[in-house]
Every structure is written in structure tokens, then in C-alpha cells.
C-alpha positions in Angstrom: 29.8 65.5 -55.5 32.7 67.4 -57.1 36.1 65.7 -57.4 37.4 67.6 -54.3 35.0 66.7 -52.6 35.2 62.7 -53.5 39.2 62.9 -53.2 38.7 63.9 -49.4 35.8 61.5 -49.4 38.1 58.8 -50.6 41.0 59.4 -48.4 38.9 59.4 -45.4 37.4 55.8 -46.1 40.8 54.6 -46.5 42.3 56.0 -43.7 39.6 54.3 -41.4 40.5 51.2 -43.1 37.5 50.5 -45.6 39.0 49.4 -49.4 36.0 48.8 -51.3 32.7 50.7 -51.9 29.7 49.2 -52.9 26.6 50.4 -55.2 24.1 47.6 -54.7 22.5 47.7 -58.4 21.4 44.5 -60.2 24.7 44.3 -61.6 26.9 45.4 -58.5 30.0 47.4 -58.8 33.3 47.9 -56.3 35.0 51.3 -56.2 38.4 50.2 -54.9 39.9 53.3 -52.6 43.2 54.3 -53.9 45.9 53.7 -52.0 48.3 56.5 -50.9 49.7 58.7 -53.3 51.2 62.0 -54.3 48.0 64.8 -54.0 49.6 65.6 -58.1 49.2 61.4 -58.7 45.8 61.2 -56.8 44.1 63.8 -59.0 45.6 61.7 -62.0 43.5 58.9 -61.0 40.3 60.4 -59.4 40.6 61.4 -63.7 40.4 58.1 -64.7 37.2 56.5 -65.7 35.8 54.9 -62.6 32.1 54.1 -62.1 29.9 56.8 -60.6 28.5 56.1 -57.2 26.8 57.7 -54.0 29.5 57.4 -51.4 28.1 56.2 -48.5 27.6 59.3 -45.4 28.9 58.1 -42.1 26.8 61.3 -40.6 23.7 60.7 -41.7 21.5 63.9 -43.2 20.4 66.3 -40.7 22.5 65.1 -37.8 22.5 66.5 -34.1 23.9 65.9 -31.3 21.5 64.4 -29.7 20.9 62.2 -31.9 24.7 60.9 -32.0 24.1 60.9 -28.1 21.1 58.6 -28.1 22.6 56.6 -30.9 25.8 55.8 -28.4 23.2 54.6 -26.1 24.4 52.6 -23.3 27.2 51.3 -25.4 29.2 47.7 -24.6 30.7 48.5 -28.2 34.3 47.8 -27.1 35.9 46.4 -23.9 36.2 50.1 -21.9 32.0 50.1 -21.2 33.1 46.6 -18.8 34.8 49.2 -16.1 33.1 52.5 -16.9 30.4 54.9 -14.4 29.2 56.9 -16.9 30.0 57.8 -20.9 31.5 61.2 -21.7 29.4 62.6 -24.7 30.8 66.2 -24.8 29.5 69.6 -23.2 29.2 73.4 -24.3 28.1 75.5 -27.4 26.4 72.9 -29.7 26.7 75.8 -32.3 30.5 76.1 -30.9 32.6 78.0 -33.6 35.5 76.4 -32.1 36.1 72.3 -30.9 38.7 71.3 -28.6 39.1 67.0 -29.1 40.8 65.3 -25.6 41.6 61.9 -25.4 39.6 60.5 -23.2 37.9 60.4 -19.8 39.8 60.7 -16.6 38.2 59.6 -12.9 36.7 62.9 -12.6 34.6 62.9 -15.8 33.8 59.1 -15.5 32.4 60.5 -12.0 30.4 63.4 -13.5 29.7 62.5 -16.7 31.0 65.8 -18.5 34.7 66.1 -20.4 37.6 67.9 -18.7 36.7 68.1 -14.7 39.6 67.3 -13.2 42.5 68.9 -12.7 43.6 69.1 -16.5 40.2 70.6 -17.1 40.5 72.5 -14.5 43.6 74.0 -16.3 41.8 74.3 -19.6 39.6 76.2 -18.2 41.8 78.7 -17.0 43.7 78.5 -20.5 40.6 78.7 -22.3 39.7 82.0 -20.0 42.4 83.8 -19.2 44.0 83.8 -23.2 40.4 84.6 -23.8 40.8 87.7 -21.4 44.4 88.7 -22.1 43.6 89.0 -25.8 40.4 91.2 -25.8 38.5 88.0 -27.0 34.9 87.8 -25.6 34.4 84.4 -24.6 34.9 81.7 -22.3 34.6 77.5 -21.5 30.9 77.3 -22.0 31.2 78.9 -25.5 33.0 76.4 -27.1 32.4 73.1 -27.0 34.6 70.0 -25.6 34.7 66.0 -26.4 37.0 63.5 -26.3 38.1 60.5 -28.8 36.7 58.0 -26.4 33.5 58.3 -24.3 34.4 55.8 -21.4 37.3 55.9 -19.5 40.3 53.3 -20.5 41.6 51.8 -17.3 43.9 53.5 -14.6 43.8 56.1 -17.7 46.0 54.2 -20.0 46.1 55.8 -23.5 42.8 54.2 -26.2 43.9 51.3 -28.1 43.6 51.3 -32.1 40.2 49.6 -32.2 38.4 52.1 -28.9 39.7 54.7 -30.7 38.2 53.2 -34.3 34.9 52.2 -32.7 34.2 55.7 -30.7 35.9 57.6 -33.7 32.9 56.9 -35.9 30.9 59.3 -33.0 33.8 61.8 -32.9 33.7 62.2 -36.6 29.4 62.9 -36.2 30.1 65.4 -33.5 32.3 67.1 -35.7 30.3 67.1 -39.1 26.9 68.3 -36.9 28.7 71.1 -35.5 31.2 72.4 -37.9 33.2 74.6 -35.9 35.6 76.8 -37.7 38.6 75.2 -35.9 39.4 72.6 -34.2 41.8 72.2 -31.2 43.2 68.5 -30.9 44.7 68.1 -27.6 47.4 65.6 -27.4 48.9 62.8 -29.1 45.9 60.3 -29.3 43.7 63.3 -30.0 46.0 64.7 -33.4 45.9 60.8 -34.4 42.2 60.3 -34.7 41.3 63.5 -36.0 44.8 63.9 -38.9 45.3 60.3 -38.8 48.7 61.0 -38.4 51.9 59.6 -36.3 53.3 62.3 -35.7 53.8 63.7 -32.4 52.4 66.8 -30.9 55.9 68.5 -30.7 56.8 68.4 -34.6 52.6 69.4 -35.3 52.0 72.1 -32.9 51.9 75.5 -33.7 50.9 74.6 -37.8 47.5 74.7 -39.1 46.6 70.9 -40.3 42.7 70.5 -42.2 40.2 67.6 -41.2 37.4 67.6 -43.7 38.3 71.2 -44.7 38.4 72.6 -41.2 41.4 73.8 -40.3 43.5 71.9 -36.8 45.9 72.9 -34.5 47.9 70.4 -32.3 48.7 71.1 -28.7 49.9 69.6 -25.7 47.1 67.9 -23.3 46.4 69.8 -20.1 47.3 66.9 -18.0 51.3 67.0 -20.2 51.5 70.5 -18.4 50.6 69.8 -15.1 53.9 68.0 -14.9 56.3 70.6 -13.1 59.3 69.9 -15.7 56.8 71.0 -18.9 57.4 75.0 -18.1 58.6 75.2 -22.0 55.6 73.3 -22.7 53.3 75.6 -21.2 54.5 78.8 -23.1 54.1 76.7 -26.4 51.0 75.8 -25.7 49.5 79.2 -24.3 50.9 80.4 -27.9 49.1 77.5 -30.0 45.0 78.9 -28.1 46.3 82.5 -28.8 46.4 81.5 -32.4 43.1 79.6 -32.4 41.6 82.3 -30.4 42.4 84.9 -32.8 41.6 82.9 -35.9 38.2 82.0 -35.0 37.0 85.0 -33.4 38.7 87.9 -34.7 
């Protein structure tokens, strides 16, 4: 592991909340995770003498998605399983070169079973398609592939609290690392705050590239944001953000 590689490794165990690393040898030693610094400062100390460890892999070696799939089981990891129909794993091109990341299920999907059904899906869908079409890019839906940050649905579709979103984010993250897409398309809030960690919202990220794990993000709005008649502004913006990804990924 090179010290790129550990620096990223690093600042994703802290992010998710984990402080101390452990090598279990006869005379145990703790990596403490720095805490956040300049990227200049944090090479300064990822230089300083520090013990040498295997960091642990949250995806294991060799990992697919049906394995994360039959791993999830029939979870009761958090409180959404008590009022779920069925969990929302993802659907489309395992080998997708491009991910789009939701927030999570809606009554349609918790119905069917599959990501983005309803009427926002029905709308990506047509975005997904017709940008597709417009732009001289040969695909369509069933080429890329679609999940959410939650895989039951939260009731009466209230946004993921901090620990659904830490407990199903652990699946996201192995869904990503098995199919490393070339981009990935957060859509939403919740979405851009599991995958960057970050508080911003979607209107100051959109539009910019962002990196998780080296592959580059963009931020847009959620489908369901633009089926709301007063979001016309919205909808251009956001019809301009899957150009970009379109082209990047495919051209």
C-alpha cells in the first residue's frame, strides 16, 4: 500500500467514525486516524514514523454483487426492516461504467423490489434516455446501473437518519468497490452526503467533479426535487449535470 493509497484509506475510516486501527500481534499496536487536516499537513504526518499495518478491507477480496446481496440477507439491521415489503438491492449493468446513488426507496420500489419505479424513476429514465439520445451517446437505463444509500424504505419517505444511512452505507461502499464504474452520479442531498461525506448541499456541488475512492462524482438534484412544478430552473441544471457525465464516461 502506497502512501496515497493509505491517506485515502485513512480518511475514509475516519470519516465513517472509526479512530483506532488494530494489528492483533503478541504485542498489539493502535494506529490512531489522524484527525482532519490540511491535504499539505496530512502528508506531513502520513511521513512520520508510524507502525506498519494491513488496513483492514471493508470489501472483502473478490467481491460481487451477489455476494453483498446475500450478505444483506433479510436484514433487521436498523429500525426501517420493522415497516419494509421488500429490500432494494440495485438493478442494471453489474459491469456498469457509470453508477447513479438515490436516497432511498419510495412505495413503488418497496412494492417491486427494484430502485427508481415510480414517478421520479420514471423521470430518470427519460433523463437517462433522452440526454442519451440527444447527445449521440449509445445507451440507455439498463446499461448503467442504479442503487440507493438505503435498501428499505424509511417511513412515509422521510429522509435516512445518520445511523440507516451508517449501517446500509457499509453495502453502498461494496457495490461501489465491486463495480468500479468510471463515474458516479449522486442524486440528491442524502445521496452527495454518504458518498463525499460532505454537508454541503446539492446546489453549491452540482455541476463540479468531486472523487470517492478516486472515482470521480457529480452532484445532482433527485428526480422526485424536479417533479415539483416550481423547480423549472432545476431541471435545465440538472439535464446539464447527465450531459456532462454522459460525455465523460462514454465519449
Amino acid at each position: 500500500m502506497d502512501r496515497d493509497q493509505l491517506r485515502s484509506a485513512l480518511e475514509f475510516y475516519r470519516d465513517i467514525g472509526i479512530e483506532s486501527l488494530y494489528k492483533r500481534t503478541p504485542s498489539a499496536v493502535a494506529l490512531r486516524v489522524p484527525a482532519p487536516v490540511e491535504s499539505s499537513s496530512l502528508a506531513n504526518t502520513i511521513q512520520e514514523p508510524m507502525p506498519i499495518i494491513e488496513i483492514p478491507s471493508i470489501a472483502p477480496a473478490g467481491d460481487t454483487l451477489s455476494k453483498i446481496s446475500a450478505d444483506i440477507g433479510d436484514c433487521k439491521r436498523c429500525r426501517l426492516c420493522e415497516g419494509r415489503n421488500k429490500i432494494v438491492f440495485g438493478s442494471g449493468n453489474e459491469k456498469a461504467s457509470l453508477v447513479f446513488v438515490g436516497e432511498g426507496p419510495g412505495a413503488d420500489e418497496d412494492a417491486q423490489g427494484f430502485p427508481f419505479v415510480g414517478r421520479a424513476g420514471q423521470l430518470l429514465t427519460q433523463m437517462i434516455d433522452g440526454t442519451a439520445s440527444k447527445e449521440g451517446i449509445n445507451i440507455s437505463r439498463p446499461d448503467v446501473y442504479i442503487c440507493n444509500v438505503v435498501k428499505c424504505r424509511p417511513p412515509e419517505n422521510r429522509a435516512p437518519q445518520p445511523d440507516e444511512m451508517e449501517i446500509c452505507g457499509q453495502f453502498l461502499f461494496r457495490q461501489l468497490m465491486a463495480i468500479q464504474p468510471k463515474a458516479i452520479c449522486a442524486l440528491g442531498a442524502t445521496a452527495a452526503k454518504a458518498v463525499l461525506g460532505t454537508k454541503e448541499g446539492v446546489t453549491k456541488l452540482r455541476g463540479n467533479w468531486h472523487k470517492w475512492n478516486d472515482i470521480p462524482v457529480m452532484v445532482t438534484f433527485h428526480p422526485s426535487y424536479l417533479l415539483r412544478p416550481y423547480n423549472q430552473n432545476a431541471k435545465r441544471e440538472a439535464w446539464e449535470d447527465l450531459k456532462k457525465v454522459l460525455h465523460f464516461v462514454y465519449d
